[in-house]
C-alpha positions in Angstrom: 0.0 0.0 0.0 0.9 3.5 -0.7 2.4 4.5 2.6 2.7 8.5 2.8 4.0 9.1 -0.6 5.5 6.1 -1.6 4.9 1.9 -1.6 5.8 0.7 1.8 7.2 -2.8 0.9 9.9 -5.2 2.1 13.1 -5.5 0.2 15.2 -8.7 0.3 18.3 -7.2 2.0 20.2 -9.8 0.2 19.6 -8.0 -3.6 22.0 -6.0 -5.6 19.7 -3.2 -6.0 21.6 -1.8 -8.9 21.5 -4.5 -10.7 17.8 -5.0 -9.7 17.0 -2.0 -10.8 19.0 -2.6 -14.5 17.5 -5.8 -15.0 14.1 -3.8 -14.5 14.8 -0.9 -16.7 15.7 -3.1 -19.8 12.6 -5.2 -19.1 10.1 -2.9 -18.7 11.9 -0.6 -21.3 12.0 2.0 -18.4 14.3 5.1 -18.4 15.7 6.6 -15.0 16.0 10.8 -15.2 17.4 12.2 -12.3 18.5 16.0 -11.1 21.6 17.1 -10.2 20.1 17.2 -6.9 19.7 13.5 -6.0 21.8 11.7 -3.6 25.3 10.2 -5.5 24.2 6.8 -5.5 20.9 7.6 -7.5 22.8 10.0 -10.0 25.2 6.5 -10.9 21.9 4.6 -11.9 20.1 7.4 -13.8 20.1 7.3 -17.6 20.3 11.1 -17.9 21.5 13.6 -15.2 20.1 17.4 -15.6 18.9 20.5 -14.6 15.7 21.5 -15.3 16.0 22.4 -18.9 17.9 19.3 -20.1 15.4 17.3 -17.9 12.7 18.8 -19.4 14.7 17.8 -22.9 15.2 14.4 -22.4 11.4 13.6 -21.6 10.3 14.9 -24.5 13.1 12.6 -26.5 12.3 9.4 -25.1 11.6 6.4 -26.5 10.9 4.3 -23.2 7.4 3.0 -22.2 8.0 4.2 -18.4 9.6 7.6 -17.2 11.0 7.0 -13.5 11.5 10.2 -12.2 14.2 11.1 -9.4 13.7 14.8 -9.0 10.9 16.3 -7.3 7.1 16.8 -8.5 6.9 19.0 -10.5 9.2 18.1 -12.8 7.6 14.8 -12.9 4.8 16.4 -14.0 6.7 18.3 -16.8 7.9 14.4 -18.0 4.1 13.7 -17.8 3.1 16.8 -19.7 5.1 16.1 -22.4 4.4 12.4 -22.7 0.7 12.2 -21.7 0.9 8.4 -23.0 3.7 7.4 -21.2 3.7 6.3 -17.7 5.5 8.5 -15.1 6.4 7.4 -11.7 8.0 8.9 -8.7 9.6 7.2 -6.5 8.0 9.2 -3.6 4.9 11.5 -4.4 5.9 13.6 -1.2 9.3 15.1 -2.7 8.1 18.6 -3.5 9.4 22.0 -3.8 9.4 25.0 -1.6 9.7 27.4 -4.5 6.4 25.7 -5.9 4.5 25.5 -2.6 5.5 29.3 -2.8 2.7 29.9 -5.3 -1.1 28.9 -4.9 -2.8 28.8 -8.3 -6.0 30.7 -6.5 -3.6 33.7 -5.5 -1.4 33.5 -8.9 -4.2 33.8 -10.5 -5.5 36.7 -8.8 -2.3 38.3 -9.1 -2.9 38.3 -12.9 -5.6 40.0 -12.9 -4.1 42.8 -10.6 -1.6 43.0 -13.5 -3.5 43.1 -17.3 -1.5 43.6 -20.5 1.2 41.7 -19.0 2.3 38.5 -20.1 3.6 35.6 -17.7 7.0 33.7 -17.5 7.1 31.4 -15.1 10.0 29.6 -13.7 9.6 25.4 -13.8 10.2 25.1 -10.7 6.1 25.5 -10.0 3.0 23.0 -10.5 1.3 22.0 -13.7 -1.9 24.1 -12.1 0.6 27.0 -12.4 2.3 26.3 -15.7 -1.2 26.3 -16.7 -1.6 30.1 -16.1 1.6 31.2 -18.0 2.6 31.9 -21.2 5.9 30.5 -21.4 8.1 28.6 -18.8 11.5 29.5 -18.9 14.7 27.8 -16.7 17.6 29.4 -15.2 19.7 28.1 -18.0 17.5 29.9 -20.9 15.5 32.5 -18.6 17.6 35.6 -20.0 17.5 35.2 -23.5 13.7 34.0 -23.6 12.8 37.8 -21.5 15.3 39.6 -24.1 13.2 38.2 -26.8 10.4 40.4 -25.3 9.7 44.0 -26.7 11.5 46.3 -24.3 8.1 47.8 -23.8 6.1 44.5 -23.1 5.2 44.2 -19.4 5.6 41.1 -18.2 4.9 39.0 -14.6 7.7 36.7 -13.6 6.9 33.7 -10.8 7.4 32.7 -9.1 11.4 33.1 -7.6 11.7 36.5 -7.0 15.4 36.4 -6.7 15.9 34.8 -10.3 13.6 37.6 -11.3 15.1 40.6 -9.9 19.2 38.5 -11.3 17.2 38.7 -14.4 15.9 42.5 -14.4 19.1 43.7 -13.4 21.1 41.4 -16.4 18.5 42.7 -19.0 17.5 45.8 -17.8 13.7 45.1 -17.4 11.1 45.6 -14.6 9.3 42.5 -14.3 6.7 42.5 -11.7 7.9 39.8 -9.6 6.0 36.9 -7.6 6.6 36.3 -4.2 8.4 33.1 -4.1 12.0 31.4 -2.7 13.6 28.6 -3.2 14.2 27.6 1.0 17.7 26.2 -0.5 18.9 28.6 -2.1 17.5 31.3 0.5 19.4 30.4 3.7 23.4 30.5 2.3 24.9 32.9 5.0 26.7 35.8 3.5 28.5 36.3 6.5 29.5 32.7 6.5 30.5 33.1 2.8 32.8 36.0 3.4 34.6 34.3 5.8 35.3 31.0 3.5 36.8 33.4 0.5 39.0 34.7 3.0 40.0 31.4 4.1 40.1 29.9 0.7 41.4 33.1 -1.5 42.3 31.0 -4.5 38.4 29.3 -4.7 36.5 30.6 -7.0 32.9 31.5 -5.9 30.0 29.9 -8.2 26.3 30.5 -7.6 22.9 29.6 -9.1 20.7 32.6 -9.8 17.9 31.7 -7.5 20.4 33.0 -4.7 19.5 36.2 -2.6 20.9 39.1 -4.4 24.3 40.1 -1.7 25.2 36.9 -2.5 25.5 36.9 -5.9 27.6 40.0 -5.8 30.3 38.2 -4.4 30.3 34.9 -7.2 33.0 35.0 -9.8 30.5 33.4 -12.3 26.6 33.1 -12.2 24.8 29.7 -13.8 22.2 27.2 -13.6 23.3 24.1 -12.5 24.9 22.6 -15.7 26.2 26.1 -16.5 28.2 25.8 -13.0 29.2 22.1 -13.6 30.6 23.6 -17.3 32.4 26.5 -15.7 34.7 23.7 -13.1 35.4 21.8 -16.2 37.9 24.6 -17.9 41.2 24.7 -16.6 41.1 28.2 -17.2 38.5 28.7 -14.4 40.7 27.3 -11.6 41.0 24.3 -9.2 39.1 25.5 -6.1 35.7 26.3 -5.9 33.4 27.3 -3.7 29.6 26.4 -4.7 26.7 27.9 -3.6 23.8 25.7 -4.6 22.4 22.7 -3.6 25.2 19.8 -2.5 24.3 17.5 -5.1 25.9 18.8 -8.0 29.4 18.3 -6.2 29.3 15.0 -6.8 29.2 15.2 -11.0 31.8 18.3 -10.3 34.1 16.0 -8.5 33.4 12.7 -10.9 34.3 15.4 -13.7 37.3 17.1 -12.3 38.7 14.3 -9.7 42.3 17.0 -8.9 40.0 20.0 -8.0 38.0 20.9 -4.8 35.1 22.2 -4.2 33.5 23.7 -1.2 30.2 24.0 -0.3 28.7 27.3 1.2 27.5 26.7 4.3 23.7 27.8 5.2 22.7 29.9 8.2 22.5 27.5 10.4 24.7 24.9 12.3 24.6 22.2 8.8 28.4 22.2 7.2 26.3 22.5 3.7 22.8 22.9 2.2 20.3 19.9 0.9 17.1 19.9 -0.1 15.4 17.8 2.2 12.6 17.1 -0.7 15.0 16.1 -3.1 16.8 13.6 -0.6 13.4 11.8 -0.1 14.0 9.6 -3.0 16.5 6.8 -2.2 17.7 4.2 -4.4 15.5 1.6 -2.1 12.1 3.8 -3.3 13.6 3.6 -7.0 13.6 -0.3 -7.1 9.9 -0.8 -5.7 8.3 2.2 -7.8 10.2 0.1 -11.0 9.2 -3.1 -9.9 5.5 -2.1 -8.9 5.4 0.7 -11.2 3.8 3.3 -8.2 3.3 5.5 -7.2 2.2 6.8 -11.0 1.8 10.0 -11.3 -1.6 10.7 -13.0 -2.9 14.1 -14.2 -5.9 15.2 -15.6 -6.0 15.1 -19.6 -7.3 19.0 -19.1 -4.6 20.3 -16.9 -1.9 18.7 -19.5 -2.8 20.4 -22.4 -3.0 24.1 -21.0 0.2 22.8 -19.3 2.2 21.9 -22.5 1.5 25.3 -24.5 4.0 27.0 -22.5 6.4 24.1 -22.2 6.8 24.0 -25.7 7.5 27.6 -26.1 10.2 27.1 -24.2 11.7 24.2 -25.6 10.8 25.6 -29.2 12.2 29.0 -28.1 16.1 27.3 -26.3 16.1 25.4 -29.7 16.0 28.6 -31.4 19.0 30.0 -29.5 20.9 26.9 -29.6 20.2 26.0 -25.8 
């Protein structure tokens, strides 16, 4: 039985659970996407690792029967969206987002009417229910160029992170009205605590992910979405010490890709030695194997909600297309 989120079942503690979960993926012509996010062990299983954008990519790509999604919810739903036929599980149905919680449809939708003439980006890290309300989604990795494809003189809403919005005004110029909304990741990094590791590390680079308050980013050496931080430690012109404010998970492809360099991470305000996202961390490589080999939790979605859902998803993929993304 479905046991809050996920199916509660007893695992053989006997099984290889990777190769479990291989055998299962070439049976049941399954494919495993997971976020950079996702504890080490899952990212070594997954098919395709990614941000949001390439995420989003890669389900609309695939040939498999069954999308197993490690990431959180919403971007299950995106895999969903995009393959309506396909069956989509998550390995718990309680891994959610903060940033997305951020932003009730009832109140989004209020807010646009507060706000006629305008027309709505929305970041992906929200629900289908809000995707549904926008005209195109964009991701940290394409968010820029999709707003500078904008007249300079169309208004436009941006939800629901208000810190990628106002890293976006200020890189393009614009004044988007801005949602309400964090990411509770990417909204505790100390700045005092920051300070004190580039003085105690003067050689590190400092690397940051956009959804970061706005001090903080004034002190990063280079500003990215995930993969675009992952690219910059790859160049040996960029250095061998980095210090990364973003989610911990991504240090572990940094380090697989660059095995000589080190990276730091920047430590949140509070007693933790780095920052997780405790939704992303609810998937384990335990939950993987049962939601492969029971196929649920499934994530199901009404056929209404995916088809106001897709139009703006495929802007976006149309529009990174167009600029090569």
């Amino acid at each position: 039985m479905l046991h809050k989120g996920y199916l509660e079942v007893d695992i053989d503690l006997s099984l290889d659970l990777v190769k479990e979960i291989n055998y299962l993926k070439k049976e049941k012509n399954a494919v495993i996407l997971a976020h950079y996010y996702q504890n080490s062990d899952i990212q070594d299983i997954a098919d395709y690792i990614g941000d949001s954008l390439g995420l989003a990519q890669q389900a609309e790509k695939t040939k498999a029967d069954i999308i197993l999604f490690a990431g959180v919810h919403f971007m299950a739903e995106t895999a969903k969206i995009l393959n309506p036929n396909k069956k989509v599980l998550i390995p718990d149905l309680n891994a959610g987002c903060s940033l997305a919680d951020s932003c009730p449809p009832d109140s989004f939708a209020a807010f646009k009417q507060k706000h006629p003439n305008h027309i709505v980006l929305t970041y992906i890290n929200c629900t289908a229910d809000i995707k549904a309300l926008s005209d195109v989604i964009v991701t940290s990795t394409n968010a820029v160029q999709i707003v500078e494809s904008f007249p300079k003189d169309q208004p436009i809403i941006f939800a629901p992170d208000k810190n990628l919005g106002a890293y976006i005004n200020k890189k393009t110029g614009r004044n988007m009205v801005l949602w309400d909304g964090t990411c509770m990741v990417h909204e505790i990094f100390s700045l005092e605590k920051l300070i004190k590791l580039k003085h105690q590390n003067p050689k590190a680079k400092v690397i940051a992910h956009p959804e970061c308050e706005a001090p903080l980013l004034e002190h990063a050496n280079f500003i990215g979405s995930t993969t675009a931080l992952l690219n910059f430690t790859k160049k040996p012109e960029n250095g061998n010490e980095f210090i990364v404010v973003t989610e911990t998970g991504i240090l572990h492809q940094m380090q697989k890709a660059s095995p000589t360099k080190t990276f730091i991470p920047a430590p949140p305000n509070n007693n933790c030695a780095c920052n997780e996202c405790p939704y992303m961390k609810l998937n384990t490589i335990e939950k993987i194997y049962i939601a492969l080999k029971y196929e649920q939790p499934e994530l199901i979605m009404e056929k209404d909600l995916i088809e106001k859902a897709k139009l703006p998803i495929v802007k976006m993929l149309d529009l990174s297309a167009k600029f090569g993304l």
